[in-house]
Backbone as CSV, one residue per row, in Angstrom:
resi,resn,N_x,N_y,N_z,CA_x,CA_y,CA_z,C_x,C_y,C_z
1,UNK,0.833,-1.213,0.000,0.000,0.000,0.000,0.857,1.248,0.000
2,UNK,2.018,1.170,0.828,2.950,2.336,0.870,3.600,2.596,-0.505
3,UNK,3.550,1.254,-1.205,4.551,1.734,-2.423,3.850,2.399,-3.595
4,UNK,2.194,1.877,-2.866,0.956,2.407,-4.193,1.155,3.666,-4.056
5,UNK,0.677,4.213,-2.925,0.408,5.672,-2.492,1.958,6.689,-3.028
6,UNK,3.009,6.105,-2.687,4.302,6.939,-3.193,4.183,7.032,-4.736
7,UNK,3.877,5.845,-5.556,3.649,5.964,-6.620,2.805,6.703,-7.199
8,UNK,1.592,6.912,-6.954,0.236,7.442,-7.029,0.929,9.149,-6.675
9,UNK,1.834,9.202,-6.012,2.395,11.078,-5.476,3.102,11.513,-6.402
10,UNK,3.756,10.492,-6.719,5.032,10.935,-8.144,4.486,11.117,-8.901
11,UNK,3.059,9.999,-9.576,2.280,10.663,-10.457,2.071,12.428,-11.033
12,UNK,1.107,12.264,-9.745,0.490,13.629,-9.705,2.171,14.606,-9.526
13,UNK,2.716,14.688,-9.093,3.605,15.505,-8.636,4.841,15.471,-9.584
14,UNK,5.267,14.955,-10.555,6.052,14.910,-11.574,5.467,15.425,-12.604
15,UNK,4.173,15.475,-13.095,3.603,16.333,-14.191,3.345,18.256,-13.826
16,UNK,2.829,18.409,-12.428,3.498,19.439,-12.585,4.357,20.130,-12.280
17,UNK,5.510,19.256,-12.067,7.096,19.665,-11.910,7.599,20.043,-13.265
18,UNK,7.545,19.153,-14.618,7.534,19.324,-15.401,6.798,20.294,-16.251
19,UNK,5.725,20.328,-15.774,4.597,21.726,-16.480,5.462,22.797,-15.649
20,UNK,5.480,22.702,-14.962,6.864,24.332,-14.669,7.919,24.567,-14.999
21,UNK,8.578,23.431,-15.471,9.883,23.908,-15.628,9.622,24.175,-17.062
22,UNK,8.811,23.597,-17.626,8.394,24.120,-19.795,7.825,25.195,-19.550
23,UNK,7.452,26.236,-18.378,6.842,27.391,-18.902,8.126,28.688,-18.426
24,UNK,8.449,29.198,-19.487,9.834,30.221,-19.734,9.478,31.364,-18.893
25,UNK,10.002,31.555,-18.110,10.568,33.197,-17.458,9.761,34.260,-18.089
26,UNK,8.755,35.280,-17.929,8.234,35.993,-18.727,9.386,37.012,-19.222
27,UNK,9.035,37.404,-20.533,10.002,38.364,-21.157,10.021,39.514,-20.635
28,UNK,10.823,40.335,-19.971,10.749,42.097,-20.042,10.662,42.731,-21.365
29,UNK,9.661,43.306,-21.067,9.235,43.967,-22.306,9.506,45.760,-22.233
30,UNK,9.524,45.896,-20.899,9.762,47.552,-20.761,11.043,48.159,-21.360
31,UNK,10.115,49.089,-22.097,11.743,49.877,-22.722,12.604,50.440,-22.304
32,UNK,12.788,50.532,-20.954,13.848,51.485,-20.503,15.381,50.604,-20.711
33,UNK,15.218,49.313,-20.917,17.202,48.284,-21.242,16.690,48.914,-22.744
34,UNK,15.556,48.842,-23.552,16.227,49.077,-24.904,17.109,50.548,-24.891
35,UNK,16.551,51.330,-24.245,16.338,53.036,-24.378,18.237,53.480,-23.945
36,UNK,18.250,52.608,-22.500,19.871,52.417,-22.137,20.646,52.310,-23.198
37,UNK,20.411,51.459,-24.446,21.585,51.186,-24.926,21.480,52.145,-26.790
38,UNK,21.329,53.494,-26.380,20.670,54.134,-27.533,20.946,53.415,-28.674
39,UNK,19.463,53.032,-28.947,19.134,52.548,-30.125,18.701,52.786,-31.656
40,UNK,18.957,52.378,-32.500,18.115,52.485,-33.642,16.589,52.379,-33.634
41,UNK,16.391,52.925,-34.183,14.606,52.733,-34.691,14.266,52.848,-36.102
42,UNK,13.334,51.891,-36.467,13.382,51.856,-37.898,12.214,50.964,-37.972
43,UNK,11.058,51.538,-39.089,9.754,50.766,-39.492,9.082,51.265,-40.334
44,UNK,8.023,50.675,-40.986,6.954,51.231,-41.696,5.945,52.053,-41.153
45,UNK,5.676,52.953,-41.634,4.543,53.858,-41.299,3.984,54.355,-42.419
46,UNK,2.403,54.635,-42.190,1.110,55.186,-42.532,0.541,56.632,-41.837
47,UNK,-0.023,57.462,-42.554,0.034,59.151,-42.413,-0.851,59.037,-42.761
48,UNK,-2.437,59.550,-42.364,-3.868,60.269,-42.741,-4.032,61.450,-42.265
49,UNK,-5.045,62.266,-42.881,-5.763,63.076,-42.493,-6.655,64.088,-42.726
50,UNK,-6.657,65.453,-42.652,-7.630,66.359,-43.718,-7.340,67.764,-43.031
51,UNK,-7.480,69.029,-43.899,-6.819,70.044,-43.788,-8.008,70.646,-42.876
52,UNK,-7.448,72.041,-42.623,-8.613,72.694,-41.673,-9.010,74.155,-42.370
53,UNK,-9.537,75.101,-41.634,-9.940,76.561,-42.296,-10.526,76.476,-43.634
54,UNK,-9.791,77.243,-44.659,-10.076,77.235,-46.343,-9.738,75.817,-46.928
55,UNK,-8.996,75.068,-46.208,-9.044,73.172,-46.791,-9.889,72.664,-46.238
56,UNK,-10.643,72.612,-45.184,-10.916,71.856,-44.645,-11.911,70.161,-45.404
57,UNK,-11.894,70.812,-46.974,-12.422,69.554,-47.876,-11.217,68.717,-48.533
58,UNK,-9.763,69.166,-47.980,-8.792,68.321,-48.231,-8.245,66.750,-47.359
59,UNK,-8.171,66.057,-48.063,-8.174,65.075,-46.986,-6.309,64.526,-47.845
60,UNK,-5.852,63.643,-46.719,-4.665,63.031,-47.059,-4.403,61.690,-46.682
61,UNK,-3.020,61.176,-47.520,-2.404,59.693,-47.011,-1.481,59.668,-47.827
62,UNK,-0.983,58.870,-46.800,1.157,58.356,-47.444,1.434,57.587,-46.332
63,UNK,2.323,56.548,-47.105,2.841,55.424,-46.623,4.646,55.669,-46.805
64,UNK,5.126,55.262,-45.260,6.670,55.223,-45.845,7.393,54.559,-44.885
65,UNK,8.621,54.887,-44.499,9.184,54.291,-43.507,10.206,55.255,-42.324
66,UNK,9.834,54.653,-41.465,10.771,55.654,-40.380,11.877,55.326,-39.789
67,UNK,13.124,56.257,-39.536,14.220,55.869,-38.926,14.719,56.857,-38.132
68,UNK,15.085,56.289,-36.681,15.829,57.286,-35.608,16.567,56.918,-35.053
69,UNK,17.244,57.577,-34.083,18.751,57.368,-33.608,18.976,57.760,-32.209
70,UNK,18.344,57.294,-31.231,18.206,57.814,-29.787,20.046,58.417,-29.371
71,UNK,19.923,59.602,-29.168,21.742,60.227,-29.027,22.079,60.392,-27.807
72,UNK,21.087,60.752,-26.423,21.738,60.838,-25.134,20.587,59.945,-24.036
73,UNK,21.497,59.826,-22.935,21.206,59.450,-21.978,20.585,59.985,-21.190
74,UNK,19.584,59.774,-20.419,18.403,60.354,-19.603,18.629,61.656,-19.328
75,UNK,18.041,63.076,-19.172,18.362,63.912,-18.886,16.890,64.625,-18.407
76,UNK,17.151,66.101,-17.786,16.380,66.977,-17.308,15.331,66.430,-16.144
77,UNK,14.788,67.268,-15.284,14.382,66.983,-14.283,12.648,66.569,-14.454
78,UNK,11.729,65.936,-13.820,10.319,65.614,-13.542,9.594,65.179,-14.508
79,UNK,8.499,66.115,-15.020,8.254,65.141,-15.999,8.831,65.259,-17.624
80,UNK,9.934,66.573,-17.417,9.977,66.265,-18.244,11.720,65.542,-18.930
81,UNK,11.688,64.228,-18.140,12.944,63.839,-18.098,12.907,62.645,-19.283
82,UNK,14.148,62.520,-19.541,13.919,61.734,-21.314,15.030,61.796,-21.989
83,UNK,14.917,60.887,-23.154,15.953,61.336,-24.214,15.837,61.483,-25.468
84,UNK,16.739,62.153,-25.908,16.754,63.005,-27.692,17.142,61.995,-28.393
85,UNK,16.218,62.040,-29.621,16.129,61.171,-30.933,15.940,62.061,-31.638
86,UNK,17.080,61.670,-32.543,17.004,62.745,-34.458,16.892,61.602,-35.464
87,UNK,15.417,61.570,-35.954,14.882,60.923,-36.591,14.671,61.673,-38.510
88,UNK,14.358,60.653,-39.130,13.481,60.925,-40.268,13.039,60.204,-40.946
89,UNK,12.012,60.847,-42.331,11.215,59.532,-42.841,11.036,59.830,-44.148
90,UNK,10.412,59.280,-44.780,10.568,59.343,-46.571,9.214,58.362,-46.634
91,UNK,8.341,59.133,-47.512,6.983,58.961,-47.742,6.893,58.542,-49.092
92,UNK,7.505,57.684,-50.081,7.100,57.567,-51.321,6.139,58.020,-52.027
93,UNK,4.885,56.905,-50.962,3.597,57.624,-51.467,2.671,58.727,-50.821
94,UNK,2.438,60.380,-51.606,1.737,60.959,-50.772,1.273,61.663,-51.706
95,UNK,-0.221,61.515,-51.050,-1.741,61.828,-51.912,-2.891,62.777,-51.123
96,UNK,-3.060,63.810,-51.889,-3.997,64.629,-51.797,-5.282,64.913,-51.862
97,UNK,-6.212,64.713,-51.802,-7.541,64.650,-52.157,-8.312,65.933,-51.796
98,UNK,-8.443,66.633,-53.325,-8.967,67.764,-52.835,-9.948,68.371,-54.179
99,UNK,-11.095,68.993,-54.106,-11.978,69.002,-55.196,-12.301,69.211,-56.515
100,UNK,-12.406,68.012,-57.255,-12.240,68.054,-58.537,-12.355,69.068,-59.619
101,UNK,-12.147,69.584,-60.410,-11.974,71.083,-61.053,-13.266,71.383,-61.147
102,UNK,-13.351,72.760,-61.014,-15.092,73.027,-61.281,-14.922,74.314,-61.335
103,UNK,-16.220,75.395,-61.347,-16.230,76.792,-61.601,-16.870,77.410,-60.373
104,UNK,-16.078,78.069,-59.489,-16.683,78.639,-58.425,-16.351,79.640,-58.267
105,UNK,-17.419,80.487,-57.947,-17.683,82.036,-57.779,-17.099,82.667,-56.435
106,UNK,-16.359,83.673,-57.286,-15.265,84.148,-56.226,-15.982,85.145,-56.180
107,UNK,-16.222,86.235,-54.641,-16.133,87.895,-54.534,-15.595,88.521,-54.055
108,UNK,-14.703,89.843,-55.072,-13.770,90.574,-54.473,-14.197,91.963,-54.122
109,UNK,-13.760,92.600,-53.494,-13.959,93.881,-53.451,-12.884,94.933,-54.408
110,UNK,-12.931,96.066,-54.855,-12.411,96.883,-55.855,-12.833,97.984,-55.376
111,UNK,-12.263,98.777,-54.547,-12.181,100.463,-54.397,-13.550,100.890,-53.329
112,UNK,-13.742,99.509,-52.402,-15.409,99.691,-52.103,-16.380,99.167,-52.892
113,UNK,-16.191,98.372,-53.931,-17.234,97.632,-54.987,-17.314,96.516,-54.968
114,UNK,-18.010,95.595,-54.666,-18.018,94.251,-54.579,-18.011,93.997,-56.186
115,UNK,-17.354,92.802,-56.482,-16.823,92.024,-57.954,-17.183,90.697,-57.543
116,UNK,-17.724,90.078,-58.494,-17.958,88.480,-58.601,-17.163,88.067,-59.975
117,UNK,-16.486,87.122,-59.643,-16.047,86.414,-60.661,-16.778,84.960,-60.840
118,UNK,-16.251,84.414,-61.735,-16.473,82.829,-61.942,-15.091,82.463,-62.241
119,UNK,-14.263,81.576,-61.477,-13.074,81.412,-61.644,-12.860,79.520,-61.551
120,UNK,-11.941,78.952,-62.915,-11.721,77.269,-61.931,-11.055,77.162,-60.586
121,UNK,-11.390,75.964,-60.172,-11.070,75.949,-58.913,-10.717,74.642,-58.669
122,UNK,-9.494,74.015,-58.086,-9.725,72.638,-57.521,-8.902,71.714,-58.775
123,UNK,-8.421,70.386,-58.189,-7.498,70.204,-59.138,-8.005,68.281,-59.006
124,UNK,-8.776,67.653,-58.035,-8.815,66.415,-57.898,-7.398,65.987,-57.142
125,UNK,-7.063,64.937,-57.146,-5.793,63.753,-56.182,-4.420,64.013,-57.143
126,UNK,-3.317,64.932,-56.087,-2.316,64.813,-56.031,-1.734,63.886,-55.783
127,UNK,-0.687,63.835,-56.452,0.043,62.585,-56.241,1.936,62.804,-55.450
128,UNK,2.485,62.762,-55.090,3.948,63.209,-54.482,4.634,62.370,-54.005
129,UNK,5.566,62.710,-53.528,6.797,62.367,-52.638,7.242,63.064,-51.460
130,UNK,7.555,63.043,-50.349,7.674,63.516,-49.583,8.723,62.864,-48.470
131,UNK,9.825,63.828,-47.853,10.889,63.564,-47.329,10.888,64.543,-46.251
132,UNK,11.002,64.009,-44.827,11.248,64.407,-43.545,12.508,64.494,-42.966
133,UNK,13.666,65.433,-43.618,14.860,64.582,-43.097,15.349,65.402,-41.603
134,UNK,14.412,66.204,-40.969,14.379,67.039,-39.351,13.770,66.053,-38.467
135,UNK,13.793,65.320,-38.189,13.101,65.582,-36.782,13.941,65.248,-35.106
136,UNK,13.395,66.099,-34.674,13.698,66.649,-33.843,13.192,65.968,-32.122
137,UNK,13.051,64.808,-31.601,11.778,64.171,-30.649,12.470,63.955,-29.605
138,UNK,11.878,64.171,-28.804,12.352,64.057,-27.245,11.055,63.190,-26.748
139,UNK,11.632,61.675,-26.357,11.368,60.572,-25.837,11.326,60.864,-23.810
140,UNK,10.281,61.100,-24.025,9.705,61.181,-22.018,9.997,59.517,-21.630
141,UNK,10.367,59.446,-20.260,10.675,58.614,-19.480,9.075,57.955,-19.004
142,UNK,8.300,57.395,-19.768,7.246,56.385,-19.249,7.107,55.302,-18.326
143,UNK,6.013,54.818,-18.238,6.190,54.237,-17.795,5.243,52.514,-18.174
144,UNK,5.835,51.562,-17.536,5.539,50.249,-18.209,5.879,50.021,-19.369
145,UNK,5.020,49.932,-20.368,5.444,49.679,-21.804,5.026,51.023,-22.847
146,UNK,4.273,52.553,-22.176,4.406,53.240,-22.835,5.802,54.278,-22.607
147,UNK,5.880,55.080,-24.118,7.387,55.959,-24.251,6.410,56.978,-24.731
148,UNK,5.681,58.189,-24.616,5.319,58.863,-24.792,6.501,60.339,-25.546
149,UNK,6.326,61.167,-26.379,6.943,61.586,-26.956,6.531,63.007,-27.749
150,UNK,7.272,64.314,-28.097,7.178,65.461,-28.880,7.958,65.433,-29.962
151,UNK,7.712,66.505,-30.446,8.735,66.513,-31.848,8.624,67.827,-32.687
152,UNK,9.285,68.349,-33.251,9.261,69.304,-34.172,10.019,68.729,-35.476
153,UNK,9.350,68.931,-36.641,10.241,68.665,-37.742,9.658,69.540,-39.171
154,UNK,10.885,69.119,-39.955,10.422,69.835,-41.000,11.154,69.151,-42.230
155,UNK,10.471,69.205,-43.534,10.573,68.397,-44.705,10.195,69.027,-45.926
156,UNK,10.381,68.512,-46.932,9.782,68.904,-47.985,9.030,67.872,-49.296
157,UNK,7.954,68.779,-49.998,7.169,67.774,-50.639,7.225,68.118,-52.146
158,UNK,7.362,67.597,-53.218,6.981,67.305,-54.310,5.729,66.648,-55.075
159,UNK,5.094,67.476,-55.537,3.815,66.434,-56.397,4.113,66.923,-58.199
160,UNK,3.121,66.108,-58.603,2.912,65.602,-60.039,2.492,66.732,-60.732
161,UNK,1.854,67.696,-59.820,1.042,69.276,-60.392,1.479,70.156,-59.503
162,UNK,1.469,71.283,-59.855,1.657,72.513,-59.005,0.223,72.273,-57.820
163,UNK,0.579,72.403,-56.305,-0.128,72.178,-55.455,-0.007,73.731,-54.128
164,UNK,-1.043,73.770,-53.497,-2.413,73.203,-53.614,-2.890,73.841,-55.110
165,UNK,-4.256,73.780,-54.895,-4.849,74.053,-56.412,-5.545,75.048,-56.047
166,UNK,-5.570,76.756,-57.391,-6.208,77.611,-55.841,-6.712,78.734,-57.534
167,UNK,-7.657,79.562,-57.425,-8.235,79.818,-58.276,-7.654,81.465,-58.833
168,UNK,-6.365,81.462,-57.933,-5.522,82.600,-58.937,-5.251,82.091,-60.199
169,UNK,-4.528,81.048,-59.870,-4.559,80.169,-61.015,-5.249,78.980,-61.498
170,UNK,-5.716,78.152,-62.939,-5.932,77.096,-63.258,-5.797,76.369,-62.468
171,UNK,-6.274,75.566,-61.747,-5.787,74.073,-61.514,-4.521,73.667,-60.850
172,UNK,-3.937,74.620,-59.793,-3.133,75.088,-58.953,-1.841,75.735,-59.365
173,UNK,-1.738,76.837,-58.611,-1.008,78.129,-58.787,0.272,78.789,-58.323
174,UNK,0.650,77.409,-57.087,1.617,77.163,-56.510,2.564,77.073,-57.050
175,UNK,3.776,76.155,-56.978,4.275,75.023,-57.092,4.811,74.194,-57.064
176,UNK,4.967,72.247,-57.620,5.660,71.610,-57.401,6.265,71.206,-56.423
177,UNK,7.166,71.999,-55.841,7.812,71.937,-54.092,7.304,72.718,-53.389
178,UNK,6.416,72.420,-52.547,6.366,72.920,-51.127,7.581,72.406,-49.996
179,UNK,7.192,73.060,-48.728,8.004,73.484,-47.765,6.876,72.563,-46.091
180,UNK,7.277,71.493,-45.782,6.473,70.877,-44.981,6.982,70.953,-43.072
181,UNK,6.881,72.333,-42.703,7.134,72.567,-41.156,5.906,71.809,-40.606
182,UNK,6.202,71.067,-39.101,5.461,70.382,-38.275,5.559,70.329,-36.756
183,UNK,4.670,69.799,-36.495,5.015,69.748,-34.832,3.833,68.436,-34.005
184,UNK,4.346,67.475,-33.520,3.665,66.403,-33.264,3.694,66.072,-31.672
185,UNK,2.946,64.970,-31.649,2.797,64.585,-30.018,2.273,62.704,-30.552
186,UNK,2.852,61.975,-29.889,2.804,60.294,-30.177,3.298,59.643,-28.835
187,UNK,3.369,58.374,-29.226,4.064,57.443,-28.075,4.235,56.012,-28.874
188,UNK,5.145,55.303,-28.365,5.643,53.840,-28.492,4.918,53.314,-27.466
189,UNK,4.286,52.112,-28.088,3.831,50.764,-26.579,4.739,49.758,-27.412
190,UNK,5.217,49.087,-26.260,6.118,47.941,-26.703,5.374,46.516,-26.584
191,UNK,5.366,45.759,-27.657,3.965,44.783,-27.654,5.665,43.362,-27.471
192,UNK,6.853,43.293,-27.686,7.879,42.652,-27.685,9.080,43.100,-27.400
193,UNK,9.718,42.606,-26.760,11.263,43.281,-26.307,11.908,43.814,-27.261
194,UNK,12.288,44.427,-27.867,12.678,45.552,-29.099,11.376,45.798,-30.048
195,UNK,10.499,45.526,-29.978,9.261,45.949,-30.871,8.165,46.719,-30.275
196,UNK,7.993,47.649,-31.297,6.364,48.761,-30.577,5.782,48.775,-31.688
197,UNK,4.315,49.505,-31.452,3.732,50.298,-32.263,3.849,51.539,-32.105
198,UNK,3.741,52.215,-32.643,3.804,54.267,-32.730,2.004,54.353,-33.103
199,UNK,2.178,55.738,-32.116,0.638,56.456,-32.787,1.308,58.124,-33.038
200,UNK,1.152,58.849,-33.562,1.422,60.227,-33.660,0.201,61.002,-33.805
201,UNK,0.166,62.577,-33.677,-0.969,63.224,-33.939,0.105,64.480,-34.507
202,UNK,-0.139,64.733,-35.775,0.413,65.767,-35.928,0.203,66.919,-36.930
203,UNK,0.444,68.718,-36.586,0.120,68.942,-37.348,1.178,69.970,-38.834
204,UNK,0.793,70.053,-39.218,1.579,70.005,-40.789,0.889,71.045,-41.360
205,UNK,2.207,72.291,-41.512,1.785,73.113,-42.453,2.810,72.838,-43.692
206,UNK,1.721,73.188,-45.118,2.225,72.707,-46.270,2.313,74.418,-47.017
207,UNK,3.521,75.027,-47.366,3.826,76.249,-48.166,5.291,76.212,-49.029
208,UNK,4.984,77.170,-49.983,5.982,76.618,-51.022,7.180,78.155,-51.234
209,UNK,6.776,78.838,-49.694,7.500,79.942,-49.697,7.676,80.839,-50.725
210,UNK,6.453,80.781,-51.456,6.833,81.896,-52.636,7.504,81.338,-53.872
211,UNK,7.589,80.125,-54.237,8.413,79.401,-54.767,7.717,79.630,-56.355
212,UNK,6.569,79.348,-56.062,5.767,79.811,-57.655,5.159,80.718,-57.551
213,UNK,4.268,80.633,-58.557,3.265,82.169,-59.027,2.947,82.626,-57.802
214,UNK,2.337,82.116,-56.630,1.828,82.812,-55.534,2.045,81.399,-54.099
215,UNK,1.328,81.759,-53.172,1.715,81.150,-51.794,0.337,80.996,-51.330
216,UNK,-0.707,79.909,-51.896,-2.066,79.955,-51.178,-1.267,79.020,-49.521
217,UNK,-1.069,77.803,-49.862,-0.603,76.824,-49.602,-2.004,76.370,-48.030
218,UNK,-0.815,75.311,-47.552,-2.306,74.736,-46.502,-1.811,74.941,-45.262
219,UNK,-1.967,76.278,-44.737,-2.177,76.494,-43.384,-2.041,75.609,-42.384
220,UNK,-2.923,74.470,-42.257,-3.018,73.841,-40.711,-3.476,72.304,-41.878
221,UNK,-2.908,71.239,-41.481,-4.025,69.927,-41.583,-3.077,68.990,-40.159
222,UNK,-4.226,68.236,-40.162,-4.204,67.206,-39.053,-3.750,65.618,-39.370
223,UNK,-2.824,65.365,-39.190,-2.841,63.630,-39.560,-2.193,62.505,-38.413
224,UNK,-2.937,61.832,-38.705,-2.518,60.651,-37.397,-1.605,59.497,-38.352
225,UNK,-1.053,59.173,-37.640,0.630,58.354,-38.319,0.221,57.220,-37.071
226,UNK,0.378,56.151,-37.904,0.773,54.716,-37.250,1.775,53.905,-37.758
227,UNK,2.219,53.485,-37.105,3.528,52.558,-37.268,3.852,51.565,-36.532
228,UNK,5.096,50.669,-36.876,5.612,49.313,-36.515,7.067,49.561,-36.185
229,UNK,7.466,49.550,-35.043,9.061,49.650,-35.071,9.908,48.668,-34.276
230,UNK,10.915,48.765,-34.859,12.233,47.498,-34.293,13.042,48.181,-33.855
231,UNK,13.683,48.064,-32.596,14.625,48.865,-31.835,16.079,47.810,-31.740
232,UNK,17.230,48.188,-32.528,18.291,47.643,-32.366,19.577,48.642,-32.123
């Protein structure tokens, strides 16, 4: 009976000795060992959004990839203690959506005289390229698995037509290169020990400094950026 019962213990008691020792150490996932050993960053990202004021019927998207370079070690006091990353990104694809050509009635004034014109207006989906090679982000000291983050940057854009499209001129009056100053607010959650997702909110003024016939350009638009990144 004694040798049943010992047997009958090892049973039970060797399976889950074994079921513990097959289940692995959970991973640290918090970024502060990646952040220690300033890292690379580098991933794909996606850009939406839509303009505001006199755009506000412009909407946007571009796909590209991002890369940064975390340069110092923890610094400044409370909350706002952290470290500097000089990043940038390159948008292959970037598209405009803004209202297809048509005839809309402009009114000016002249000496105290109101003037109506009928002028085209609107050009349909730009097409471009676009290159971020500023940025500027200071990585806050989070906590758990978020890295919360600012940024200032600035870039420049190329499209297929003179952009925006604005009724001094035909079918936009701009051109070609604009001038893309910004300023954002995002964060990293780390879903794997060197891997996050990014969210950004940022906003983006698009002007071509006088570069062509005139300077309507786009004041204010809004776009949210998501991404995938690998930290090595």
């Amino acid at each position: 009976m004694a040798a049943a019962i010992l047997s009958l213990a090892a049973m039970v008691i060797s399976p889950g000795s074994a079921s513990a020792q097959s289940v692995a150490a959970p991973q640290d996932i918090a970024p502060k060992s990646v952040f220690a050993s300033l890292p690379w960053e580098y991933g794909p990202i996606a850009q939406g959004g839509f303009g505001t004021g006199n755009r506000d019927t412009f909407k946007f998207f571009s796909a590209g990839v991002h890369v940064g370079k975390v340069l110092t070690h923890p610094a400044l006091p409370g909350i706002l203690h952290g470290q500097f990353e000089y990043a940038g990104e390159l948008f292959p694809l970037w598209q405009s959506y803004t209202p297809a050509p048509h005839i809309q009635e402009v009114t000016k004034t002249s000496n105290g005289v109101p003037e109506t014109y009928y002028l085209p207006f609107g050009g349909g989906t730009f097409t471009g390229i676009t290159i971020t090679p500023i940025i500027l982000r200071w990585n806050l000291s989070g906590r758990g698995k978020f890295v919360p983050w600012a940024q200032g940057a600035g870039g420049l854009l190329w499209t297929n037509h003179k952009y925006p499209p604005d009724f001094l001129a035909p079918y936009g009056g701009t051109s070609v290169w604009n001038f893309t100053p910004q300023f954002g607010v995002g964060f990293n959650y780390f879903v794997r020990p060197k891997r996050s997702i990014s969210f950004a909110a940022n906003a983006v003024h698009i002007s071509s400094a006088s570069l062509g016939d005139h300077n309507p350009g786009v004041n204010a638009s809004v776009q949210f950026e998501l991404g995938y990144n690998w930290w090595k």
